[in-house]
Structure formats: C-alpha cells, structure tokens
N, C-alpha and C positions, 0 to 999 in steps of 0.2 A: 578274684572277687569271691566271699565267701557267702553265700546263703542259710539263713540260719531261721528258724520262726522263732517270731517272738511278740509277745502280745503283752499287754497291761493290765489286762486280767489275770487275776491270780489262779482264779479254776482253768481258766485254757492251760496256762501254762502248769500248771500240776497234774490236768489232763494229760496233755502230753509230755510229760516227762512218765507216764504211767502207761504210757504207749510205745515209748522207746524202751522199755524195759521189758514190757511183756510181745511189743511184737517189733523188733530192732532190725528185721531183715525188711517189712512192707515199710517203714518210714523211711529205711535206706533207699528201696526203690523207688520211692513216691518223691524223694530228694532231689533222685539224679535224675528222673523225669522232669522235674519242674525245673533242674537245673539245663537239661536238652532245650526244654521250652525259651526257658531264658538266653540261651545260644542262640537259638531260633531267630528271636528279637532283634538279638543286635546284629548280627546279620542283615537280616531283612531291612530295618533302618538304614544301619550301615549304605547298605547298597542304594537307599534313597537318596542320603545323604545329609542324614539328619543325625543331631545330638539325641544322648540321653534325653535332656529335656525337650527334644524337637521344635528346637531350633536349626535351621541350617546352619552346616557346617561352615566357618570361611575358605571361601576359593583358594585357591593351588596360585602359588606364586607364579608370574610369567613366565619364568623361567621353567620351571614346574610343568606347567601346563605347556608348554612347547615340545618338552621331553615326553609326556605321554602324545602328545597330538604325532608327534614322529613317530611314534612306537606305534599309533594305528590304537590309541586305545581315547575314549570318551573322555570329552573336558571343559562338560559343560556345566558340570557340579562332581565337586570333591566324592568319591566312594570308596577311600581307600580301598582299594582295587587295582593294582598294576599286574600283577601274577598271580593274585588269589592264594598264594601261598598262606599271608599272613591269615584271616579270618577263616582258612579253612583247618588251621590248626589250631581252633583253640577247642579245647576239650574238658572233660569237667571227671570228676570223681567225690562220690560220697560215701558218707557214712550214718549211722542211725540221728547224729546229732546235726549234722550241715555236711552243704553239697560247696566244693569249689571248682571256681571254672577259672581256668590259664593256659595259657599259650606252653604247647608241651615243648617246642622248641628252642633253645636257647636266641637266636636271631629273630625268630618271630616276636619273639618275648619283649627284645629291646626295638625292635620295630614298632612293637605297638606300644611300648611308653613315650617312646617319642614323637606317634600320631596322638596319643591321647593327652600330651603339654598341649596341643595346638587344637585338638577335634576330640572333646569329649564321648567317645563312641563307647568305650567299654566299662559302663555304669547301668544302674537301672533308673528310670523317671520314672516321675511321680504319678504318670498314669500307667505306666508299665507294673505299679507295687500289687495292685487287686489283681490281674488277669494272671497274674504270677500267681500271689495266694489259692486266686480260685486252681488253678491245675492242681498245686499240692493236694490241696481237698479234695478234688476231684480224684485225683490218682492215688489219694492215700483210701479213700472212702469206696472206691471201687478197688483195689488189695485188700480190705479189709472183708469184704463182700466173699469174694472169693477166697482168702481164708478161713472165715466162718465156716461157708462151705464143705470145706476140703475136710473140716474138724469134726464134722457128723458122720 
C-alpha cells in the first residue's frame, strides 16, 4: 500500500512539492510516521475484527474455526491471528515523496493476499483517511518546529 498526499488544491500541492525540495529529509520522516500510524490501524482493527471499511469481517469456515479451536486459539470472530507472524511483519519505508507499507516477507506476503480476497484488512477506510492526514501534519509541522530551531 503506497501513501502519497494529495490534495485538489493547487497551492497545497505546490506547497508541498516546495517542501520536499527544501526540507526532503522531515517530510521523509513525517511519511514513515504517518506510515507506523497507519500500521497501527490495521492492526488494531485487525485484531477486532473489522474491515477497512468496519465492517465485520466474515467468519472462519467450520472447518477453519475447529483447526484454530484445537490449536487453543479464539473463534469467536475472524482476527487473522493464528501465529501473529503475518501482521507482525508488515513494515513500511519512505521517502520525501510517499511512504509504502508491505509485508517484508515473502510467505507473509502471499498470506496476506489470500486473507485480503476474503477480509479486506489491509486498505485504508474512509474514516481512517483524516486521522491519517492529521498525523502527517502533525508530525510534519512539529519537524518543521524543530528544524526552524536547530537553524538559529
């Protein structure tokens, strides 16, 4: 999943393209922040049991849900969650332009396309888009504070 700002406004986004040029290392950082933040999320969901759009996810086939109920793990709602492997590998890396987050591991990788055919987990919803935005600002606007700063 790529993260990228972008706005309809022609001064924001000249704004910031006049900010990645002159300060390319805090927008970097303010990326990969907002891109941790957005990890954060789907996790957190995740582990509720909820879609991007938060909806519940559909339940574990009986089959399914007998192999976890053996295994000693919860099956009362879907959390893609059997070994925590998959959702604890998923990692992100930016740069001045956009932050991406993906599963670093090859098996994690194809694990989680084949939950998110079934369980849309690893998207952003449409009330997830502002709380996201606001970190970027947040974290770019507090870098920027302190590069001011550092510059006197």
């Amino acid at each position: 999943m790529k993260i990228t700002v972008e706005d309809n406004s022609l001064q924001v986004a000249k704004n910031f393209e006049r900010q990645v040029r002159e300060q390319p290392q805090i927008v970097k950082t303010a990326l990969g922040r907002t891109a941790e933040f957005l990890m954060f999320l789907i996790k957190q969901r995740t582990a509720k049991g909820q879609s991007a759009d938060g909806n519940a996810f559909p339940k574990y086939t009986a089959e399914y849900a007998f192999l976890r109920k053996k295994a000693g793990r919860q099956t009362t709602f879907p959390d893609l969650n059997f070994s925590g492997q998959m959702l604890s590998n998923i990692t992100q890396k930016s740069n001045p332009s956009y932050a991406i987050i993906y599963f670093a591991n090859k098996f994690q990788n194809t694990k989680a396309l084949g939950n998110q055919t079934k369980r849309k987990f690893f998207a952003i919803g449409q009330g997830e888009q502002q709380p996201i935005m606001n970190v970027f600002m947040k974290e770019y606007n507090k870098l920027s504070k302190i590069w001011a700063n550092e510059k006197i």
